[in-house]
C-alpha positions as CSV (number, residue, x, y, z in Angstrom):
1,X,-90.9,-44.2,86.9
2,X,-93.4,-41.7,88.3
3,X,-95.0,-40.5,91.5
4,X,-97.6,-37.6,91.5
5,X,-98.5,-35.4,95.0
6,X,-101.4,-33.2,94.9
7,X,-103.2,-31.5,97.5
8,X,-105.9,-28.4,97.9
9,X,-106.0,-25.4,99.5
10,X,-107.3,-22.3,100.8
11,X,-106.5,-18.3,99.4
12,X,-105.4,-18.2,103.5
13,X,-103.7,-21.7,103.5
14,X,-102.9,-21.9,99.7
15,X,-102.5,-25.2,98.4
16,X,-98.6,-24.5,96.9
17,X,-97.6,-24.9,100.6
18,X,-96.6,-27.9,99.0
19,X,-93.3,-26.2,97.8
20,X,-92.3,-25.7,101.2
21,X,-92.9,-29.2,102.6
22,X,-91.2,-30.5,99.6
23,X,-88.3,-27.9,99.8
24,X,-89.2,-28.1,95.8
25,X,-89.9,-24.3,94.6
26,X,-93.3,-24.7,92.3
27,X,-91.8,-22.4,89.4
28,X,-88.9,-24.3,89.2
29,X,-87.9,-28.1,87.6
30,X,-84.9,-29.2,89.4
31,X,-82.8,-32.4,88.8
32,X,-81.2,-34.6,90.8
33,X,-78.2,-37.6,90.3
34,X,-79.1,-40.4,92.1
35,X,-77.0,-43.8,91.9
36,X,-78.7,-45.3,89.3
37,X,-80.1,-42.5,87.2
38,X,-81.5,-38.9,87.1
39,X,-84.8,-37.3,89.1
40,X,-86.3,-35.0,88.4
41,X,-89.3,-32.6,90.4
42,X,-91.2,-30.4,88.6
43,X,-94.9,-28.9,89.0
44,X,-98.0,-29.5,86.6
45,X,-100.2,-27.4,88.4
46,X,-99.5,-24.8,91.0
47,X,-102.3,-22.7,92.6
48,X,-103.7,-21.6,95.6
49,X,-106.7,-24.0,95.2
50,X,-104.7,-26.7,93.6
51,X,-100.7,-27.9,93.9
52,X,-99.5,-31.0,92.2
53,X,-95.5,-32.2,92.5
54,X,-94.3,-34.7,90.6
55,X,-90.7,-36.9,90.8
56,X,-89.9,-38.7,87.7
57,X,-87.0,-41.0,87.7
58,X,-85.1,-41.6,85.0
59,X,-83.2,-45.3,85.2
60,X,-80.4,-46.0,83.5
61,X,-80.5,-49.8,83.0
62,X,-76.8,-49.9,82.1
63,X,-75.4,-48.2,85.5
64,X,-78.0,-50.4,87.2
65,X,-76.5,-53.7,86.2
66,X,-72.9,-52.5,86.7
67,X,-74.0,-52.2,90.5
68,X,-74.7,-56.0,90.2
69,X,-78.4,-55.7,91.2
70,X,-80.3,-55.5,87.5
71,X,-83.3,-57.9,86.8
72,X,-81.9,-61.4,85.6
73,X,-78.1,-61.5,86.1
74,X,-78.1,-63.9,83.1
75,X,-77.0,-67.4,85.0
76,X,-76.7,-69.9,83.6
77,X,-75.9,-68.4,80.4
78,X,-79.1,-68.4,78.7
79,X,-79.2,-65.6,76.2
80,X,-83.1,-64.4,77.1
81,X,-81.7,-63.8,81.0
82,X,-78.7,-62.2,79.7
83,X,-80.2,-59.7,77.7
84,X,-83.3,-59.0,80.4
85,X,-79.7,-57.7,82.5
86,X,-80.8,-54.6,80.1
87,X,-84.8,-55.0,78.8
88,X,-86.8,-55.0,82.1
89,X,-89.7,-52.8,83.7
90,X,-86.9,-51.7,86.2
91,X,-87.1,-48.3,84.2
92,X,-90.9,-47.7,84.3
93,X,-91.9,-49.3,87.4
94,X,-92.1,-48.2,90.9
95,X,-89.8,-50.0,93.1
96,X,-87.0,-49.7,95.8
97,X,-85.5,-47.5,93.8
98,X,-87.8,-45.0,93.7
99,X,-87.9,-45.3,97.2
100,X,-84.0,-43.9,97.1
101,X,-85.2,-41.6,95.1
102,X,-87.2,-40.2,97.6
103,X,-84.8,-40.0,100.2
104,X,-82.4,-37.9,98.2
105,X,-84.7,-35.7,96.5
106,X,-87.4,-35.2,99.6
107,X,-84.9,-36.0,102.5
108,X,-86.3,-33.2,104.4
109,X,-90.1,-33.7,103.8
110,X,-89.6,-37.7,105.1
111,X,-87.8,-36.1,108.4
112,X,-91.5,-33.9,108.9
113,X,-88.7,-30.8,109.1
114,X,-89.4,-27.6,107.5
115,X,-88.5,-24.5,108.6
116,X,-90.7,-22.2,106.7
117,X,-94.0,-23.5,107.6
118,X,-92.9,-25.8,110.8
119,X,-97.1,-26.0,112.0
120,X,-97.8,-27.1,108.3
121,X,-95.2,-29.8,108.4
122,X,-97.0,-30.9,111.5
123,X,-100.8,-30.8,109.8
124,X,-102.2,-33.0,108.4
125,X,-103.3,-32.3,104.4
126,X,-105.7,-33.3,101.9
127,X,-103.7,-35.4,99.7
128,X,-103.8,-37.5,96.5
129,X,-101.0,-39.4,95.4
130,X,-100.6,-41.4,91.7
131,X,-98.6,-44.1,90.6
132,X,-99.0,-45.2,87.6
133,X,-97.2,-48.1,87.4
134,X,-97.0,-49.9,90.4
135,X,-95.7,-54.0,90.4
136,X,-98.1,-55.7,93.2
137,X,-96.6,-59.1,93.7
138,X,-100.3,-60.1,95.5
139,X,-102.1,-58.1,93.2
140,X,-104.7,-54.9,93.8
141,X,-106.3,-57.3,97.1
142,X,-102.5,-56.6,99.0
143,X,-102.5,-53.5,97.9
144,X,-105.4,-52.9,99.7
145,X,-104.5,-54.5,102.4
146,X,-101.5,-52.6,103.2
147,X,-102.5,-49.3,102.6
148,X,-106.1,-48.9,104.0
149,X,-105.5,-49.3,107.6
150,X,-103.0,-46.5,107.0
151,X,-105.8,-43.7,107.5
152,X,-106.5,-43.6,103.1
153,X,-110.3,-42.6,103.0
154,X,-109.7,-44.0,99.5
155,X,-107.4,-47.1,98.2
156,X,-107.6,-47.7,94.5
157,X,-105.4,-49.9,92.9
158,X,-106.6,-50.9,89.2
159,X,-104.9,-54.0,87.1
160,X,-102.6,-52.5,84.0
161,X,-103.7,-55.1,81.0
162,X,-100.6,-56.9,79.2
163,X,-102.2,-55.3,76.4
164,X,-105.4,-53.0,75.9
165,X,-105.6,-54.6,72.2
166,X,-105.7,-57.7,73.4
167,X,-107.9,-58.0,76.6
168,X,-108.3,-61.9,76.0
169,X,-104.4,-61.6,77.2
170,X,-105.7,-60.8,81.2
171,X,-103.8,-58.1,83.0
172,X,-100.5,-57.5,84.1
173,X,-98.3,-57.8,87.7
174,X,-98.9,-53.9,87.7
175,X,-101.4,-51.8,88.9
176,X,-102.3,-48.0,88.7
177,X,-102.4,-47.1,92.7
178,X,-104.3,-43.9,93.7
179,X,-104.3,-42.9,97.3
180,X,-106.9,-40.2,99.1
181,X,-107.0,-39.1,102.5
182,X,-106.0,-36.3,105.2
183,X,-102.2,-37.3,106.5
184,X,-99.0,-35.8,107.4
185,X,-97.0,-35.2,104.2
186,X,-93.9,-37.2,106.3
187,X,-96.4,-40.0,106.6
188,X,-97.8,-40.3,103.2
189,X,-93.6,-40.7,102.5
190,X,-92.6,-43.1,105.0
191,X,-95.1,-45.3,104.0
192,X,-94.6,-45.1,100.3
193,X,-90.6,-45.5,101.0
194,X,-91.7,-49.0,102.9
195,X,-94.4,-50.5,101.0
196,X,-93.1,-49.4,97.3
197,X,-90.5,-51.9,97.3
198,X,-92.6,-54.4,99.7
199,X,-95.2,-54.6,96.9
200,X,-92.6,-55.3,94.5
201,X,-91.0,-58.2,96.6
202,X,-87.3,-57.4,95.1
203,X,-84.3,-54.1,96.4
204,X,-82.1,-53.6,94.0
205,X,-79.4,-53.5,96.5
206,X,-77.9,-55.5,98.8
207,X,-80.3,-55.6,102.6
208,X,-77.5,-55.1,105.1
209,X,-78.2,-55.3,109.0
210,X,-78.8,-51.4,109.1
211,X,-82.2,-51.8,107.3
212,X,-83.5,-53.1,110.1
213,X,-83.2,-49.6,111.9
214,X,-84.3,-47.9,108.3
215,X,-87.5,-50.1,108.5
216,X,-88.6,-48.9,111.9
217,X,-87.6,-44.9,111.5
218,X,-89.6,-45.6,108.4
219,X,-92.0,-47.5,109.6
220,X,-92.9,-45.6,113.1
221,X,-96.0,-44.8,114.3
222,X,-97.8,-47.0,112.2
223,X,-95.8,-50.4,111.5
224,X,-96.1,-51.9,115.2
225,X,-99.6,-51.9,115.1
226,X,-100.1,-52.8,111.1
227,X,-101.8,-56.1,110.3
228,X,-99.8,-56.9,108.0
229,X,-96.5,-56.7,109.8
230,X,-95.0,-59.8,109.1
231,X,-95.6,-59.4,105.6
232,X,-94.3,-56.3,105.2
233,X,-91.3,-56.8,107.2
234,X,-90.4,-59.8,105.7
235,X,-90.2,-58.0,102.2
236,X,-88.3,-54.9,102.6
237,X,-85.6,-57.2,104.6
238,X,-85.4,-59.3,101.3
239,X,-86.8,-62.4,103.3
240,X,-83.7,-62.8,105.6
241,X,-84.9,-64.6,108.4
242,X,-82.4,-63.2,110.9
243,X,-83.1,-59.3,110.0
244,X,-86.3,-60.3,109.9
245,X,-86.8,-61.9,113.6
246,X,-84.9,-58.8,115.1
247,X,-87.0,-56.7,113.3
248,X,-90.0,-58.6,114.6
249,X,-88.7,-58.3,118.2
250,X,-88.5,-54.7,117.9
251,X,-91.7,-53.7,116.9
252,X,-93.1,-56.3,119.7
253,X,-91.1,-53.7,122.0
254,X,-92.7,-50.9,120.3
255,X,-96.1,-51.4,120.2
256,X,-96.1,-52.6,124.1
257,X,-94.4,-49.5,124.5
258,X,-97.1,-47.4,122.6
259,X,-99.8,-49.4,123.9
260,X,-99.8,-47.5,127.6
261,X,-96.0,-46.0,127.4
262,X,-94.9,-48.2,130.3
263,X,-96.9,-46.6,132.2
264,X,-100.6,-48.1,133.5
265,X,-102.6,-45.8,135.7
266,X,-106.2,-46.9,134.8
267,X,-105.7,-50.0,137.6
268,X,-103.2,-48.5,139.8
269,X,-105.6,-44.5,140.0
270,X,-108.9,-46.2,139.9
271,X,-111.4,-43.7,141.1
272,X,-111.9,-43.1,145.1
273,X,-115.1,-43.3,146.4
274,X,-114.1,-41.0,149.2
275,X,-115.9,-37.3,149.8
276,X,-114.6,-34.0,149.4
277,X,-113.8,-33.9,152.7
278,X,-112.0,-36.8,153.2
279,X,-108.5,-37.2,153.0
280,X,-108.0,-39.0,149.2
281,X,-105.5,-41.5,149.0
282,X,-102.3,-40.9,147.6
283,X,-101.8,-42.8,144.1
284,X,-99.9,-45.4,143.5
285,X,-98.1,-44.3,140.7
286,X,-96.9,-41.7,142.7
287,X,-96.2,-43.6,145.9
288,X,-94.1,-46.3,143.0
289,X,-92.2,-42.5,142.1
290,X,-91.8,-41.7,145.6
291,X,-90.5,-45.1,146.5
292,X,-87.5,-45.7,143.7
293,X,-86.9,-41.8,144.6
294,X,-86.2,-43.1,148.1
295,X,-84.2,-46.1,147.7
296,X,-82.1,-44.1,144.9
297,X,-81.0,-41.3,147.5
298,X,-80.3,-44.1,150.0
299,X,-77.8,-45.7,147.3
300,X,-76.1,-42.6,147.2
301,X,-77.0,-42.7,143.2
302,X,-76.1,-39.2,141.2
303,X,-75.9,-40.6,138.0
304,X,-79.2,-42.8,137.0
305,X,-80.9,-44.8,134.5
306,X,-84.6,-44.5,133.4
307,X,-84.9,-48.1,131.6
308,X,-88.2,-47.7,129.8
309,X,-89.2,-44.1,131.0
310,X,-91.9,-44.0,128.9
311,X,-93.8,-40.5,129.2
312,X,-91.6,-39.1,131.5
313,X,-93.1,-39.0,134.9
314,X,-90.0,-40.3,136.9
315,X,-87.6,-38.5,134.5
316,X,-89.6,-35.1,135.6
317,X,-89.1,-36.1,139.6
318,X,-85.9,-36.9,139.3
319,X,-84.8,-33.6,137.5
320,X,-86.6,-31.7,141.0
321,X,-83.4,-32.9,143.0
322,X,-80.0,-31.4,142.1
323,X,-78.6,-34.9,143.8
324,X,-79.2,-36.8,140.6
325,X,-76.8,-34.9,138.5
326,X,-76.9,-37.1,135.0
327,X,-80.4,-38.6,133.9
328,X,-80.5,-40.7,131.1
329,X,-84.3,-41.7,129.7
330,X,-84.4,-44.6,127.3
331,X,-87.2,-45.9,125.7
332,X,-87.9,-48.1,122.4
333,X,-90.8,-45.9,121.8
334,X,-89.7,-42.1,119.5
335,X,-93.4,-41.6,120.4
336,X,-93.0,-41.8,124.2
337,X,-89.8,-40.3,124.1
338,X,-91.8,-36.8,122.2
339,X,-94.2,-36.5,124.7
340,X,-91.5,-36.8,127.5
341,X,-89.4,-34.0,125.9
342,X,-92.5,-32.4,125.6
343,X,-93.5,-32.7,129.2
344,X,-90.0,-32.1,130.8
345,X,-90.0,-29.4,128.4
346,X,-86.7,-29.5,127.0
347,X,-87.4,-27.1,124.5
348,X,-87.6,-24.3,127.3
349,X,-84.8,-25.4,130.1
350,X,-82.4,-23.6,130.9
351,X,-78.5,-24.6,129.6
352,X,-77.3,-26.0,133.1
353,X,-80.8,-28.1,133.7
354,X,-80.7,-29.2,130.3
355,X,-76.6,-31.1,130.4
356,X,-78.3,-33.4,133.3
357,X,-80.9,-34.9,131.0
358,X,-80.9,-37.0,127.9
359,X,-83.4,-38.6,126.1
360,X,-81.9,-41.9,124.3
361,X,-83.9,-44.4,122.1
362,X,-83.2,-48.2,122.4
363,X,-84.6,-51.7,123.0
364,X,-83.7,-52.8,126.2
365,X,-83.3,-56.8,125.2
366,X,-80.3,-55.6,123.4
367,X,-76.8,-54.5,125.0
368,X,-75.6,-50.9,124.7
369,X,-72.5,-49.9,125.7
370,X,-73.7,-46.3,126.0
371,X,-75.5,-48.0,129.4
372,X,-72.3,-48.6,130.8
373,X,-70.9,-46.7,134.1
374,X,-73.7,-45.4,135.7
375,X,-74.8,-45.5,139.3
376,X,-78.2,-46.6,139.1
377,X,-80.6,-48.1,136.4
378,X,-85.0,-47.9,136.9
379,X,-87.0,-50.7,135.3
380,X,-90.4,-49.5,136.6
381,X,-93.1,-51.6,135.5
382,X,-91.4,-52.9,132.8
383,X,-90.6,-56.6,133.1
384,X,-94.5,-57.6,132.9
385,X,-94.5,-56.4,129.4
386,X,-92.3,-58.8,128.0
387,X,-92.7,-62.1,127.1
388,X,-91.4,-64.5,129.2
389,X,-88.6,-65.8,126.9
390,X,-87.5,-62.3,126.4
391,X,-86.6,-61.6,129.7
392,X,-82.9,-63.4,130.3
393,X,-82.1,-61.3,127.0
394,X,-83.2,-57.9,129.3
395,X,-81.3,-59.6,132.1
396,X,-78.0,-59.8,130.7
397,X,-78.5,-56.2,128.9
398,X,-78.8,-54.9,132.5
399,X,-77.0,-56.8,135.1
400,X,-74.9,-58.5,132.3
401,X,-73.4,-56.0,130.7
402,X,-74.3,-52.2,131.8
403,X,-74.1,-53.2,135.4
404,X,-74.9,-50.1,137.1
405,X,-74.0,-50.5,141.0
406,X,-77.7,-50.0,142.0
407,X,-80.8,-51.8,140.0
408,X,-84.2,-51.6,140.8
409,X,-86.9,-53.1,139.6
410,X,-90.7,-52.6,140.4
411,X,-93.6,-54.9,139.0
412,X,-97.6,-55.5,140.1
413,X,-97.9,-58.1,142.6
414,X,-101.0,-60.3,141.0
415,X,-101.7,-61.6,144.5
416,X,-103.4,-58.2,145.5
417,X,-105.7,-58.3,142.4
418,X,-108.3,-59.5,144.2
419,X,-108.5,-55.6,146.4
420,X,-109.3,-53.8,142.8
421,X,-113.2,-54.1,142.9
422,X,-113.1,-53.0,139.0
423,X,-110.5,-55.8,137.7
424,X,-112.2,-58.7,136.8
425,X,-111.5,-61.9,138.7
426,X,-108.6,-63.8,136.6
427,X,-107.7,-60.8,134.7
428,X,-104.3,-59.2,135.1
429,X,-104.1,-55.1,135.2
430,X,-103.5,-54.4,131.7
431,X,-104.2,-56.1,128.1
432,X,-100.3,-55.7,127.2
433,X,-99.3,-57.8,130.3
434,X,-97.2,-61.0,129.5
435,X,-97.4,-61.8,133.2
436,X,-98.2,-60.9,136.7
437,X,-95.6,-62.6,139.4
438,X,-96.8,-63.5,142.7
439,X,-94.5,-62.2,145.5
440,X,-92.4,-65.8,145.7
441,X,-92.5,-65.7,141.9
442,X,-91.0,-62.1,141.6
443,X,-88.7,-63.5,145.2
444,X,-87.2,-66.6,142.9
445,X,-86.5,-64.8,140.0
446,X,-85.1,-61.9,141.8
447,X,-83.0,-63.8,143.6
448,X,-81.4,-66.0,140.6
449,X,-80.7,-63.1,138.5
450,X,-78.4,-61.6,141.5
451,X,-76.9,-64.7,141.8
452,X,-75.2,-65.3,138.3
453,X,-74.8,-61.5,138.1
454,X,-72.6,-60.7,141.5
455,X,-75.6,-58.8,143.0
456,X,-77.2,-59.0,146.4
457,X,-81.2,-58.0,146.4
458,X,-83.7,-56.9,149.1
459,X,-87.3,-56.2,148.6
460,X,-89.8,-53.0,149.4
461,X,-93.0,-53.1,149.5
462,X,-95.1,-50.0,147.8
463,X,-98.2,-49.2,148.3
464,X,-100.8,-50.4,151.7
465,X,-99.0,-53.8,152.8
466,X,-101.9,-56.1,153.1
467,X,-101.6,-58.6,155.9
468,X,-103.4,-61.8,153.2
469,X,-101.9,-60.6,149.9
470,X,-99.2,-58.1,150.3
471,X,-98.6,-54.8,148.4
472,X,-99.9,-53.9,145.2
473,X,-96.6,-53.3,144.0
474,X,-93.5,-54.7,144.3
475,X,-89.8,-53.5,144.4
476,X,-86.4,-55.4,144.4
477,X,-83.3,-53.2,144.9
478,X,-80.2,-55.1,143.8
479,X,-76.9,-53.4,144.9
480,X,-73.7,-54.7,143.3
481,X,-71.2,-57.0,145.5
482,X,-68.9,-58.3,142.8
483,X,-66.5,-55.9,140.8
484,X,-67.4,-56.0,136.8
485,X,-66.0,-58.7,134.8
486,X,-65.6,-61.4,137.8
487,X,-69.0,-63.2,137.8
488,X,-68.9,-66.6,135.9
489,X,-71.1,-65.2,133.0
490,X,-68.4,-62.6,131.9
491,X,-65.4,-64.3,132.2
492,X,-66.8,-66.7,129.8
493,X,-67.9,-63.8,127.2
């Protein structure tokens, strides 16, 4: 079982950089025990111009099938699946376990973490990447499919023959893969941990519930937005349909959450026609900011919730006022949550500033018993981006079970659509909204969900109140009347 890694370079950026991503030292051949054999990395070529690492993985068939997961487990009793327990291609073709491999041998190089050459780890390089024998259960047409949307300039995946003598035979399952193209080294890996075993349509192990979360570190930044996401998702969980509709759910979450971070401005900052020397109006974004900012001092909230934060932008107001003393940001996105660390820069703060905020990742359909205890919980502009059957599951995540004393909610108000001269008539604000609730819509669901939940809700508008349609946005404050663990709902769970 081989995989080769080549890449150029530059006298000033020399190619054996390579050795540093991989945290693989070019003079050197290192092994490595895995659970079902021996890797080994080692270097055919290592120069400035040139650098070339390659793992070879060395099965042992009889370790393999004392795990319980070897090609044929002989049932039945028939002596041919018996004895293909031990004669298989599980030896010489790439599969999930190569994939293990790669997380024990290049652990650090999947993580993009390298403290040598930190801006190289975040560049990306001219790579080429071999495998020679590659099962494609869908043939060199999937393999295609899967990888070029990935960012490959080049995608070649050629058909191994069953046997060069005999051409009349046809080819084999397996193909030669070759992949060109300028990535991140932690990219090219992720990809080929994910779609190595996808392509091969078997694990040799067991798909427990926690390869769900291995499939979307894996698989982030580019799996939400793949077009072949059912697909693949449905082959590295081993076709389970359970793992495989939470998985599903999940990257739904993720790409809405990538698509604008939560956060639409094109509608809500549309360009002002007024002069230079006319007062411009104040956005709404910031008058939505200004307006939970308000109603979260008024609830005497110190310790509060960003649900969905997104980029940041409340998390960064909230921080300017010492009164809000713990500040949790959560977010499905790792994307959105970066460029908020990046903007509250966290990197930087000092000690003290730093204990009030922390930066958690989650899907906020799901309960999380980290949520728990808190004064106040944000869901700005949030709800629209789910679908519609997805939103009791939110509900009981947040008024269910973290119950914070003080919710509020915020949400477009599709009624004062018709005011934005550059939305078209019938369109809502943003391609990656589910819905758009009038104001007795947004009034009747409001008021239901603090019904079964012990909560009592009042409603702000945000934004110009217009006398015909109302305010563009709309904000429901809930404040908590019944102690936790009396309402109906949660003496029954």
């Amino acid at each position: 079982m081989f995989l080769t890694i080549s890449t150029t370079g530059t006298p000033e950026r020399p190619a054996t950089d390579l050795g540093y991503l991989l945290h693989k030292h070019p003079d050197k051949a290192q092994t490595f025990s895995t659970a079902h054999g021996t890797a080994h990395v080692f270097y055919p070529e290592a120069t400035a111009e040139r650098c070339t690492a390659a793992l070879l993985l060395e099965v042992d068939p009889v370790a393999l099938v004392r795990r319980g997961k070897g090609k044929g487990k002989g049932r039945g009793g028939a002596p041919d699946a018996a004895l293909a327990q031990y004669v298989n291609d599980r030896p010489y073709a790439a599969s999930s376990l190569l994939s293990v491999a790669m997380t024990t041998v290049f652990k650090s190089a999947l993580n993009g973490a390298c403290r040598a050459l930190p801006e190289r780890a975040g560049e990306a390089l001219p790579l080429r990447i071999e495998v020679p024998a590659l099962p494609a259960r869908g043939g060199a047409e999937l393999v295609h499919r899967l990888f070029a949307p990935l960012g490959w300039t080049h995608v070649e995946a050629v058909a191994v023959p069953l046997d060069e003598r005999f051409p009349e035979w046809g080819d084999s399952r397996y193909v030669r893969l070759v992949l060109e193209g300028e990535l991140r080294l932690a990219d090219a890996l992720r990809q080929l941990y994910v779609l190595l075993p996808v392509l091969d349509d078997a694990k040799h192990y067991w798909v427990a519930p926690d390869e769900v979360d291995k499939l979307l570190r894996a698989g982030e930044g580019w799996l939400a937005r793949h077009p072949e996401q059912r697909l693949i998702t449905s082959r590295y969980l081993s076709r389970r349909g359970g793992l495989t509709r939470q998985a599903m759910e999940r990257l739904e979450l993720v790409r809405l959450a990538e698509s604008d971070d939560l956060e639409v401005e094109s509608v809500d900052n549309a360009v002002d026609e007024t002069t230079d020397t006319e007062e411009k109006p104040v956005p709404l974004a910031e008058r939505r900011r200004d307006a939970i900012l308000e109603a979260l001092r008024a609830a005497g909230a110190s310790r509060v919730l960003d649900l969905g934060c997104g980029q940041g932008q409340l998390l960064q107001a909230l921080l300017k006022d010492v009164r809000f003393t713990e500040i949790v940001g959560v977010d499905v996105s790792m994307r959105a949550l970066t460029v908020a660390a990046r903007r509250l820069k966290l990197d930087r703060m000092g000690e003290q500033q730093a204990g009030r905020i922390t930066l958690r990742q989650g899907a906020l359909t799901y309960t999380d018993k980290r949520l728990k205890g808190y004064d106040a919980a944000v869901l700005s502009e949030v709800i629209e981006h789910l679908d519609l059957p997805r939103l009791p599951a939110l509900e009981y995540a947040v008024f269910g079970s973290a119950r914070p004393r003080t919710v509020l909610v915020t949400t477009p108000n599709v009624e004062y659509n018709v005011r934005w001269e550059t939305l078209p008539a019938g369109h809502v604000r943003h391609g990656d909204h589910r819905f758009e609730w009038t104001r007795e819509e947004f009034r009747d669901w409001a008021g239901q969900v603090a019904g079964r939940h012990g909560y009592a809700v009042a409603f702000v508008p945000v934004g110009p109140d217009d006398p015909e349609v109302g305010p563009p946005t709309q904000m429901a404050v809930f404040t908590m009347t019944t102690a936790p663990g009396t309402t109906k709902e949660e003496k029954a769970a």
